[in-house]
N, C-alpha and C positions, 0 to 999 in steps of 0.2 A: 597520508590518510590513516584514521586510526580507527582500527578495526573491532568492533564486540559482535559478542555472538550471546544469544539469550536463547534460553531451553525454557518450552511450554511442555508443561506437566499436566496432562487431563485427558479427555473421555477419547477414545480414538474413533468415536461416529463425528460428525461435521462442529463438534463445538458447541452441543444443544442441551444433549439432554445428559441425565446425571446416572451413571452406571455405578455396579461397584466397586468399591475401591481398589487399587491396584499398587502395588509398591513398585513398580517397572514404569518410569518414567516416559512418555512417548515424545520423540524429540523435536524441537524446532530450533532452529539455529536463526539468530538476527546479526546480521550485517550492516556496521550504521558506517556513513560517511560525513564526516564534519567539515562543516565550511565556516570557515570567519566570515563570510562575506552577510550571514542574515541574521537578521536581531537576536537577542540573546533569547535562549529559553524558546519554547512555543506558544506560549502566551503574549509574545509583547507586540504584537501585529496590531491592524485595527480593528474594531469589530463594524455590525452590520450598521449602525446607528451613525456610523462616518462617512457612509456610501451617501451617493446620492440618490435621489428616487429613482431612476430609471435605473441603476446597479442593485439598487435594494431588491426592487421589484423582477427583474432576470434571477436575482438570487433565491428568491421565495419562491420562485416558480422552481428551480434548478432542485431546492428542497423536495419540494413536492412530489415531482416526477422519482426522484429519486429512493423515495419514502416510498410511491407505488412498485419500486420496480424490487426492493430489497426488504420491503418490511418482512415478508414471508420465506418461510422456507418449505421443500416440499420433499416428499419421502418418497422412495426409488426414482423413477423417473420423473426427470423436470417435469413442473407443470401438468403431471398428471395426477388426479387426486386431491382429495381436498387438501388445500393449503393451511400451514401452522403460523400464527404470527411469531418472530423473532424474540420479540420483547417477551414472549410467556414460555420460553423452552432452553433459551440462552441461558449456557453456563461459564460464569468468567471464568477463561483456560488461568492457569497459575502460569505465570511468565518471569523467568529469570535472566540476568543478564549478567555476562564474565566478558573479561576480554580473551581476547584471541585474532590471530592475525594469521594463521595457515587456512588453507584450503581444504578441506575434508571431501576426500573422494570417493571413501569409503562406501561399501553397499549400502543399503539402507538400513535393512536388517542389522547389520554390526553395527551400525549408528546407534540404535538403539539400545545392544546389549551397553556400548559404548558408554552412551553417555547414563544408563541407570546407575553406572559406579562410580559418577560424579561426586565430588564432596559437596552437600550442601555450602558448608564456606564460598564456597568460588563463585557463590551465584550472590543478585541480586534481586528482588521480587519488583517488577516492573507491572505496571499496569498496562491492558491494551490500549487504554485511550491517551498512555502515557509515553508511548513508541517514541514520540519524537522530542522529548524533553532529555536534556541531559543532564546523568546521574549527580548526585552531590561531591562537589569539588570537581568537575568538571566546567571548564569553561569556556568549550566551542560547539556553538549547536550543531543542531546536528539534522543533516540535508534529504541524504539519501538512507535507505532502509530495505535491504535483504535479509527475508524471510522463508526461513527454509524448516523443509517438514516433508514425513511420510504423509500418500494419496491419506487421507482422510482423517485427519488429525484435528480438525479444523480451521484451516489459513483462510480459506474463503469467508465463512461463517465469520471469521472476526473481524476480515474486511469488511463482512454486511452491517456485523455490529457497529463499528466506527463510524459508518458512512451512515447509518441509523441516528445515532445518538448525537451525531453534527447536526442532522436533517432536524431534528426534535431538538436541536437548542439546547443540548444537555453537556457535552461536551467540545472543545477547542474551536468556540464560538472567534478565535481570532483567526482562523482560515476562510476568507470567504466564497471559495470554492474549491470542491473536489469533482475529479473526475476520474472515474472511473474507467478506464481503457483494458477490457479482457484480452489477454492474448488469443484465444479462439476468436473473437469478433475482430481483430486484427488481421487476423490469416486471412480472412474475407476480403479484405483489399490490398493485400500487400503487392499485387502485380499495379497498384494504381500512382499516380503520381501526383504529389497536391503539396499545400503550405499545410504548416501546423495549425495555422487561425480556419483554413477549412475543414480541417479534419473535427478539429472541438466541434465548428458550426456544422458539420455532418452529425455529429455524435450529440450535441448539445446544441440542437438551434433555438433554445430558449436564450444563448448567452452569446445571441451574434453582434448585440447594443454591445457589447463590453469588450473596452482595450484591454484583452488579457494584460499585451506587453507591457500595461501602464505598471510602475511600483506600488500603484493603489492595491492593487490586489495581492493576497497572502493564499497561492493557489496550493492544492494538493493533487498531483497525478497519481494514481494506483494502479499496475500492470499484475493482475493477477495472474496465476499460471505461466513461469517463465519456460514451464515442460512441456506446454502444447503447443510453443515456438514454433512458427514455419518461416519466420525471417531470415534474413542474412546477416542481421548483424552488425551491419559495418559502421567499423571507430574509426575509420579512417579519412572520411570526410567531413570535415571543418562547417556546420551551418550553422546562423547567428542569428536569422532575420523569419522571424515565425508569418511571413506573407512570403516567402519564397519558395516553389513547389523543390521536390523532390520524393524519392522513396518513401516508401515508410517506416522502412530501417532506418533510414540516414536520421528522420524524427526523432524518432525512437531514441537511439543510441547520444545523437545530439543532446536531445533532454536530459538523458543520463547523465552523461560527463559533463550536464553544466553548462554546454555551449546556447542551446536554445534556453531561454526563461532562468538565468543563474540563481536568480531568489529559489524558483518553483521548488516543493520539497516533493522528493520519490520515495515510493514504498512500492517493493515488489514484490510478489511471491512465487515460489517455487518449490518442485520437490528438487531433492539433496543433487541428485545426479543433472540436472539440469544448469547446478548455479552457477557453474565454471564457464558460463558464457559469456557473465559480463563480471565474472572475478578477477 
């Protein structure tokens, strides 16, 4: 597996709005894992217009709801207060990408001083809606995607972004669905036991018409918050067959490493001290 790590440069409130300027970089580290196994690039999937009607129509809806649930962002406590629409406060974080292949355990804090005395050379300016494409002269896409960052740097807010700008047709129109999986809403059933196809149709019963497992679909998972984890974990059991129950760890972990849905691409995130769970 070959390992990069990208550093975001910008506002240390959620990713919104535009402060002044700062010469002290605030860090996010990316994590990518590349698989030969899925078509080159992240463009070369299909798009909506190859689905059939009945997957078009779960996917429009899948938009929709999704659009409701993240167009907005809200100041101190959730959902209290009038709500900001995304699209009018969002500021594109600067996103860079180097390789690297150690594990940084480092405090957070010293992350920071850390990575401000970066050399500009080592980086490369990535776009967020660019995460899963790979760099030029690169030639293995790229599957999985750890995202690491101090609380409040904006990892969530980017996730909303991405998941916004799919929703609105504006960008990586060749994924026909994403879903969304928070690790807080996780912990909520983690004592429960179920198949993967029930869990989406718990979390997304607009998309119970649709064979995930089929290779029709170009799917996106996203587990935000890998630091409010109340899982176990466990890589140690083997499952292949997304109609078969088990934990929700075993889901979980299975996804990750590829066993469950091998095409499916993962992007996680996390703060720093958390990412050595599944490094």
């Amino acid at each position: 597996m070959e390992n990069k790590e990208t550093f975001i440069d910008g506002d240390s409130s959620p990713g919104c709005r535009k402060t002044s300027n700062s010469t002290e970089p605030r860090c996010v580290s990316m994590k990518s894992d590349q698989s030969i196994d899925n078509p080159q690039g992240f463009t070369g999937g299909r798009t909506s217009t190859d689905l059939s009607y009945d997957s078009r129509l779960a996917q429009s809806t899948l938009k929709s709801n999704l659009m409701k649930k993240f167009q907005c962002l809200y100041e101190g406590t959730v959902k209290q207060g009038n709500p900001t629409l995304l699209n009018e406060i969002y500021t594109e974080l600067y996103i860079t990408e180097s390789e690297s292949g150690e594990i940084n355990k480092e405090h957070e804090v010293r992350q920071i001083e850390i990575q401000s005395r970066r050399a500009a050379t080592e980086d490369t300016p990535v776009k967020c809606s660019d995460i899963f494409r790979p760099l030029p002269g690169q030639d293995k896409p790229i599957r999985m995607v750890l995202t690491k960052g101090v609380a409040g740097i904006g990892k969530t807010a980017s996730v909303q972004k991405f998941i916004v700008n799919w929703a609105e047709g504006k960008e990586n129109q060749d994924v026909q669905l994403i879903f969304p999986l928070p690790f807080r809403e996780l912990n909520l059933i983690q004592d429960k036991k179920l198949s993967l196809a029930d869990l989406l149709h718990a979390f997304f019963p607009e998309t119970k018409e649709i064979e995930i497992s089929s290779d029709e679909y170009k799917v996106l998972f996203i587990f935000d918050g890998l630091d409010e984890c109340r899982l176990s974990l466990n890589f140690n059991v083997k499952l292949c067959n997304i109609y078969e129950s088990a934990s929700v760890d075993m889901l979980l972990m299975n996804l990750i490493v590829g066993n469950l849905l091998p095409s499916a691409l993962i992007w996680i995130t996390s703060r720093p001290a958390a990412a050595d769970l599944i490094e």
